[in-house]
ZATORZA-438570 format. One record per atom (N, C-alpha, C): z, y, x. Coordinates in steps of 0.1 Angstrom, whole numbers, plus 5000, padded with zeros to 4 digits. Layout:
REM residues N
ZYX ...
This chain:
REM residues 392
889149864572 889849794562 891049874558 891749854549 892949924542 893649884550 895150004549 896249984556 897449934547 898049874554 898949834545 900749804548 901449824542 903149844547 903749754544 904349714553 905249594546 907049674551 907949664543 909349734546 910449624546 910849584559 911749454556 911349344571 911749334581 911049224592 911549124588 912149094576 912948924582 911748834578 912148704571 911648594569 910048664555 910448694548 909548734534 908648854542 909048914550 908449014553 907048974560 907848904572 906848934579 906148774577 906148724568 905448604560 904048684551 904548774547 903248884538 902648984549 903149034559 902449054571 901549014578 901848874578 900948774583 899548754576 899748724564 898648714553 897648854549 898248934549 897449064549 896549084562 897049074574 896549084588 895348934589 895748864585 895048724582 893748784576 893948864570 892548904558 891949014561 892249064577 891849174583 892449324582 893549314575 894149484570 894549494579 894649624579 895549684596 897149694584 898349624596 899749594592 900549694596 901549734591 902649774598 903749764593 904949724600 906149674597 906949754602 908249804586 908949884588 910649824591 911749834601 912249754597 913649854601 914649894594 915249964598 916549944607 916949834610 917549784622 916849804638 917849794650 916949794662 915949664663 916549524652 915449444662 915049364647 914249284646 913749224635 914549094634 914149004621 914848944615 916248864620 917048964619 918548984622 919248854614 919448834600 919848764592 919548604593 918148594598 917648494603 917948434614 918248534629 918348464637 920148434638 920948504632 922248524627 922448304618 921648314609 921548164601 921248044608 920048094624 920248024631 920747934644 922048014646 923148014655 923847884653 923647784642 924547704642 923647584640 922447644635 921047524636 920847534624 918747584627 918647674613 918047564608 918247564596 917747484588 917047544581 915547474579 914147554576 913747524563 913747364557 913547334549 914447194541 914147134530 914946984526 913746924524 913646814535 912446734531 912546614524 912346664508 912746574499 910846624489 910846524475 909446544466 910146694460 908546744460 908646814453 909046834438 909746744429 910146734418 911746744419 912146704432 913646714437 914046824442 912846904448 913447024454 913247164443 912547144434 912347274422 913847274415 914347194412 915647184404 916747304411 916947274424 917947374431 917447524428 916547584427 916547744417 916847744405 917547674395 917947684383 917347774374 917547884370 917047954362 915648004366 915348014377 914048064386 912947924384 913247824382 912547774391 911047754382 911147774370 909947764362 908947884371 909448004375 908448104381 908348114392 909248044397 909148034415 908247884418 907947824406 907147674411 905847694414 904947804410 903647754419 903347844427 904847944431 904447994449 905247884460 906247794453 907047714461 905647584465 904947554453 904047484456 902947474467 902847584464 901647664475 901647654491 903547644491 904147644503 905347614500 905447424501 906547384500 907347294511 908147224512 908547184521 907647104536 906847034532 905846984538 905247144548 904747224536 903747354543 904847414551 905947444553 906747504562 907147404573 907147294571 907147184584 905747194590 904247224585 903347274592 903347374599 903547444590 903447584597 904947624609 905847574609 906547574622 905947524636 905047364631 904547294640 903547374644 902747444638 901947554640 902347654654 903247694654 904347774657 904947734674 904747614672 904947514687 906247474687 906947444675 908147424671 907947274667 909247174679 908747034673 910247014664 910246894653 911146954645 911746834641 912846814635 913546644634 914146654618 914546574607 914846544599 916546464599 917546544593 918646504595 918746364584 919846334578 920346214574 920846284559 920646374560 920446444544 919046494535 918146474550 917146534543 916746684548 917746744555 917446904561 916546834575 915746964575 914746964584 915247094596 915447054610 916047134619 914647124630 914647264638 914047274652 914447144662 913647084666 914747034676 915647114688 915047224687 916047314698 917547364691 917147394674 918047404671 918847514673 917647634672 917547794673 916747794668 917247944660 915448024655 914948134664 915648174675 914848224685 913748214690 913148044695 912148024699 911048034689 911447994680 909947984665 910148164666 910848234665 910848374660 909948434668 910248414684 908948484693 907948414695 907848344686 906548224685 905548314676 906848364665 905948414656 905648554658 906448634661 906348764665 904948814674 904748634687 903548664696 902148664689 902148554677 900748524668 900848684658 901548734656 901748874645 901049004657 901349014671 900849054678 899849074678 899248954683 897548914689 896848924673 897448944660 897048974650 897149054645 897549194655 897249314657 898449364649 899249294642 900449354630 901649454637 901549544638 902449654648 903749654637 905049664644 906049654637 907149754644 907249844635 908349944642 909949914639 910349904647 912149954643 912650054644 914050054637 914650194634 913850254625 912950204616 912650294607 912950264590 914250354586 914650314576 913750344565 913550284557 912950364544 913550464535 913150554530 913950654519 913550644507 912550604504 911950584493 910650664488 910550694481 908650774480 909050894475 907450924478 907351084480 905651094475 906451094460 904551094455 904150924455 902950874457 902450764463 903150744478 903850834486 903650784500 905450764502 904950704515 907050614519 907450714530 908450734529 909150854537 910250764540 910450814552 911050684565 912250774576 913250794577 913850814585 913950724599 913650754610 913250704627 914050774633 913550684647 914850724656 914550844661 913050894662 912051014663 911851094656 911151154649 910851254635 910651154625 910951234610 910851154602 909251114598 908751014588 907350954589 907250944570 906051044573 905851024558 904050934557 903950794552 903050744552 902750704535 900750714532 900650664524 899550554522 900350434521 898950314524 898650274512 897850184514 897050124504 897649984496 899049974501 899149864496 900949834499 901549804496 902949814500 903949714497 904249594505 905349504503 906649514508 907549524497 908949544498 909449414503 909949404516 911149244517 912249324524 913649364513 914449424520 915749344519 915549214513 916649154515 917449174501 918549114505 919749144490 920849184494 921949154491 923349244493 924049174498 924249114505 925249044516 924749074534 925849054536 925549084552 924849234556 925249334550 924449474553 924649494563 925749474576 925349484594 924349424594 923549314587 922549264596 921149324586 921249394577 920049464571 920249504555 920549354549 920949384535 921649434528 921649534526 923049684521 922149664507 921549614503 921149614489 920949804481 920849884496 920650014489 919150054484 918049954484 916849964479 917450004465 918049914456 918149904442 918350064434 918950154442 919050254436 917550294434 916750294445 915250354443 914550294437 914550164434 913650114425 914250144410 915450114409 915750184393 915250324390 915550374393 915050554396 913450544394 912250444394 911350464388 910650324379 912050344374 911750204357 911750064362 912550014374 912249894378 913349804374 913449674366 914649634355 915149564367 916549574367 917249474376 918249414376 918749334379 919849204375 920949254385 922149274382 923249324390 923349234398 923749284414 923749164422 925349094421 925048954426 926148854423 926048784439 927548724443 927848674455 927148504455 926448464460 925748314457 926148274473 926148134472 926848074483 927748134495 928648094479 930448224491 931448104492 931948184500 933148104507 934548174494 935648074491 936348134488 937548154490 938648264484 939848334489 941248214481 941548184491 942548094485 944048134494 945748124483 946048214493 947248124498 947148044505 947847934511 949148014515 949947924511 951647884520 951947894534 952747934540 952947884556 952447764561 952947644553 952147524553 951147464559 950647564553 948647514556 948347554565 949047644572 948447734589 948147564596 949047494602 948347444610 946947364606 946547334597 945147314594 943847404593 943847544596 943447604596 942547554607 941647534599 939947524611 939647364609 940447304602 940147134598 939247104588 938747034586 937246984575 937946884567 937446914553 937846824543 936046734547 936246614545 934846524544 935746444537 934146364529 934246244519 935146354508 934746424501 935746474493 934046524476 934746504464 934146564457 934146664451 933546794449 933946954442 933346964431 934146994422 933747004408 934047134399 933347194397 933347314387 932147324373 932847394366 931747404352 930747344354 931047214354 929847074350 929147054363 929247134376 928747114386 929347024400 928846984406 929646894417 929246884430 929546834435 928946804450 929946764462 929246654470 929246564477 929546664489 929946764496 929546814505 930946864511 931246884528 932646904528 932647054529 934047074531 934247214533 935347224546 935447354549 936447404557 937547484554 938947404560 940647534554 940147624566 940447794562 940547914570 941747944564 941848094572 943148114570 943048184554 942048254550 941448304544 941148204528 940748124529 941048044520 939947884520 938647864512 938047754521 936447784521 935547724527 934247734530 933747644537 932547674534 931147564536 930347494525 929247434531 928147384523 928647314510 929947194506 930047184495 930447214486 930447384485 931647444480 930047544477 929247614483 928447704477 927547674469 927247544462 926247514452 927047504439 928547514441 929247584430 929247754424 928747804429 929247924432 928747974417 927747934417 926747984399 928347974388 928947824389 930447814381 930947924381 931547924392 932847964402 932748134396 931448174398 931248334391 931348354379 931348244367 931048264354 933048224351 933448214362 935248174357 935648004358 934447954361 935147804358 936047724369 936947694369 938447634376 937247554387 937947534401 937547464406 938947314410 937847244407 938747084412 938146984425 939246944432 938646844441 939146654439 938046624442 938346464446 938746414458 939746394458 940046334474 939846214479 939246114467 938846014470 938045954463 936746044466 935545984458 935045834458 935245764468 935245644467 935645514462 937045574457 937545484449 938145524435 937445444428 937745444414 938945474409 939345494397 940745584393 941645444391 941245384382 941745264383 942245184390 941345114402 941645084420 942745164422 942645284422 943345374426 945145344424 944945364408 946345334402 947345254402 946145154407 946944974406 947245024423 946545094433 947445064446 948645154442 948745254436 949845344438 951145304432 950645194420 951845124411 952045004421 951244974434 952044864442 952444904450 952945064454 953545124464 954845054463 955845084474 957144974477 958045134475 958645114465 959945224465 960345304477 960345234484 960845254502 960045384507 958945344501 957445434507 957345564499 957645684508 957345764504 955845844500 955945934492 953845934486 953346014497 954446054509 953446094523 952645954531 953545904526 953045794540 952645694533 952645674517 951745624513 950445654514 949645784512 948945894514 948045834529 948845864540 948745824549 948445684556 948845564545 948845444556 948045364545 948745394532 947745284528 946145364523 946045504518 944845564516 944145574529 945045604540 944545644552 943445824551 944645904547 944045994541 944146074556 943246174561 943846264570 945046394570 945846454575 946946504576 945846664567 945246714566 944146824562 944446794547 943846674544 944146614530 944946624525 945546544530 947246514527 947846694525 948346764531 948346934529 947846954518 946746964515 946047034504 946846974494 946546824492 947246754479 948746844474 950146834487 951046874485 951247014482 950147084488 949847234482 949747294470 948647204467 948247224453 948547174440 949247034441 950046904432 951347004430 952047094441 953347094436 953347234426 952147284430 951647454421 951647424408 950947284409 950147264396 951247164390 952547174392 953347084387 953146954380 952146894387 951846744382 953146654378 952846594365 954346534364 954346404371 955746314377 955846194382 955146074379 954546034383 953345934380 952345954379 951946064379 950346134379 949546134391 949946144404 950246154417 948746084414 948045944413 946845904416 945645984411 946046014395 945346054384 944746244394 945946304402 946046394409 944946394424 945046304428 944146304440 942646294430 942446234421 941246224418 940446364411 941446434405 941546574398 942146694407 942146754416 943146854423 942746954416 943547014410 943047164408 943447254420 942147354429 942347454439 943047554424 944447604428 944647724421 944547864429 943747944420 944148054426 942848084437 941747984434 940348004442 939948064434 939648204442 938148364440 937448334450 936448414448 934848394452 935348524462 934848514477 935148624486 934448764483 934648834492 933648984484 932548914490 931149014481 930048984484 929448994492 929749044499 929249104515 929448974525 930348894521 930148794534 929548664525 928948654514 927848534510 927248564517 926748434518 925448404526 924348454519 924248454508 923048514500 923348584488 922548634478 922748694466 922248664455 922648684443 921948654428 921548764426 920548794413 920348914412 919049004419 919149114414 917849184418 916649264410 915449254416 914149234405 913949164400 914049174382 913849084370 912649034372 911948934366 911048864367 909948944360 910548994347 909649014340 909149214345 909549264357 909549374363 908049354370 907549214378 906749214383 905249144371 903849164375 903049044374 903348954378 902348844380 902048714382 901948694399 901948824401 901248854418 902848954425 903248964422 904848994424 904849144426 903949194421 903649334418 904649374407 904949534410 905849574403 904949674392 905449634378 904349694367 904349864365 905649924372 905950064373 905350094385 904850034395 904150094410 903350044414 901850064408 900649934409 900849924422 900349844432 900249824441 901149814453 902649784446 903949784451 904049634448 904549534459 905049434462 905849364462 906949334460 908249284462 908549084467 908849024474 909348964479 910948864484 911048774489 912448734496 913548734480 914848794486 915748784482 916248914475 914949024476 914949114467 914849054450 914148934450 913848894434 915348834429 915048824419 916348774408 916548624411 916548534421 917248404417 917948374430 918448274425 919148204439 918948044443 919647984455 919447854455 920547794467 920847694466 922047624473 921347644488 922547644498 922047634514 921547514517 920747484522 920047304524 918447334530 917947454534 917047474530 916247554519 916947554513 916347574499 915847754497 916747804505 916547944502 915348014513 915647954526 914448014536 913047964532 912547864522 911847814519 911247874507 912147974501 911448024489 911548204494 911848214505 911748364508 910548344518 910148254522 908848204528 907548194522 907948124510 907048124495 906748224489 907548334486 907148444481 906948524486 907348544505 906648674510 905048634512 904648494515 903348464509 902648514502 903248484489 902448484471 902648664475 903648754480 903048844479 902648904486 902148874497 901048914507 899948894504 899448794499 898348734496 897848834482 898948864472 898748964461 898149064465 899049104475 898449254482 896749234488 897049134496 895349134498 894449104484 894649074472 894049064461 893849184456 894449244456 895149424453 893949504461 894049474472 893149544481 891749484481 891349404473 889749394475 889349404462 890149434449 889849484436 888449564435 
């Protein structure tokens, strides 16, 4: 049978590994770190979340601009197929109260050598330390921890990741090589970042406190989701499905009390008792936490809210002075190989029989699932390509 390369061990990679070796090719996996999917088991340290088990009409929406071309490899393998295929795996698995789907161990260690042992016994040999350099002719030239390795197979799937987190693999330095033989690409962008906010003395002691019940609003986007004060400025899940705004310039604003209407609101603050100051109104009659309360006085006195606005203010906060952190510490990336670079088969139209995958392609998608589910999906669709490729 033909040989075939796949460059990249994380999640996309060794998903198109599997599928090729599935169909009898002899595999080999290049991955230039000492140990394989780094980034992955890095996402799972806090409880990986695999997929959102919601319809599939609910889950296509979160790729925004992608999702017309990512829908019939997401299909193929969508939230349901990745809850199989873990159970497959001998991973038993539970459903949170949002809809995320977690291990019940609540590591990706154990599914990792689950999968690593079935990639084995399916003959898929996987080296580390072998960085790629790029080609030489048809063939991939590889710098090792040994001599260097000039290989030319029959078939070649790129999963090298995107530009965040390059200690754990993704240095985004593929893109120079693929441009360098006509491959169109989308400058990469920081997607689900934390951002730089540059707080007062003030705010130190909350440093490491959770905003909950709170709502985030930027250029027409929003979400229900809390976040965390660092010293650094804030982060977490309801703050990265903004990020698409947040990059294009739009102000970010918070609700500090999504639950109650503006109105409700106004009539309690016009029955505050003179006596009561708007801390301890804040405090006793909103019952707001001391995290809250901070932010508000943080940001109300920047934003010189005039006297009597104070309700209208909790419902509207403007964060002033929120940037998007550098891109290296997103959790993931925009950007990449354009759509229109590949076929239908995720083949690249400048290098027949070149592959691409993961979070090498052009789109993004909120943390919830949503992203290991479509770097899952496409190293599939392009494994499976490659084996189409190879029986031409």
């Amino acid at each position: 049978m033909a040989h075939a390369v796949v460059i990249g061990a994380g999640p996309a990679g060794l998903m198109a590994a599997e599928q090729l070796a599935a169909a009898g090719h002899d595999v080999l996996v290049a991955e230039a770190k000492p140990s394989v999917a780094r980034k992955f088991l890095m996402a799972g340290k806090s409880g990986l979340n695999l997929t959102k088990d919601e319809p599939f009409a609910a889950l296509m929406p979160n790729y925004g601009g992608a999702a017309d071309w990512l829908r019939p490899m997401v299909a193929e393998f969508d939230a349901d197929a990745v809850q199989d295929w873990a159970r497959g795996l001998g991973q038993e698995l539970f459903t949170g109260s949002t809809g995320r789907v977690f291990p019940t161990v609540m590591k990706a260690s154990p599914l990792l050598r689950a999968w690593l042992r079935r990639l084995d016994e399916a003959g898929v040999q996987i080296r580390t330390r072998w960085r790629w350099l790029g080609w030489d002719g048809d063939a991939l030239r590889f710098d090792t921890s040994e001599v260097p390795q000039v290989i030319k197979p029959d078939a070649t799937v790129l999963a090298l990741g995107g530009a965040s987190w390059a200690r754990l693999g993704s240095d985004g330095q593929w893109a120079q090589m693929l441009a360098e033989k006509g491959v169109s690409l989308a400058p990469f962008e920081p997607a689900n970042s934390a951002l730089s906010v540059a707080w007062s003395p003030h705010m130190q002691p909350h440093f490491g406190k959770a905003l909950k019940s709170v709502r985030w609003m930027a250029g027409g986007l929003h979400s229900r989701g809390e976040a965390t004060i660092s010293a650094t400025g804030l982060e977490g899940g309801g703050l990265y499905s903004l990020t698409p705004a947040l990059r294009r310039g739009a102000d970010l604003n918070v609700d500090l009390v999504p639950d109650l209407g503006a109105k409700a609101l106004q009539a309690r603050f016009e029955a505050k008792s003179a006596k009561t100051t708007l801390s301890q109104w804040l405090k006793k009659a909103l019952k707001l936490p001391p995290q809250k309360i901070a932010l508000f006085h943080e940001m109300s006195k920047h934003a010189g809210a005039p006297q009597g606005r104070e309700a209208a203010s909790l419902k509207h906060l403007p964060i002033l002075g929120a940037q998007l952190r550098p891109m290296d510490e997103a959790i993931s990336t925009a950007g990449g190989i354009r759509r229109d670079a590949m076929d239908n088969h995720l083949m690249l139209t400048t290098k027949p029989g070149v592959f691409c995958a993961g979070e090498m392609l052009d789109w993004e998608a909120p943390t919830g699932g949503y992203l290991l589910t479509a770097c899952l999906a496409t190293g599939r669709w392009a494994g499976r390509g490659a084996v189409q490729w190879l029986a031409r």
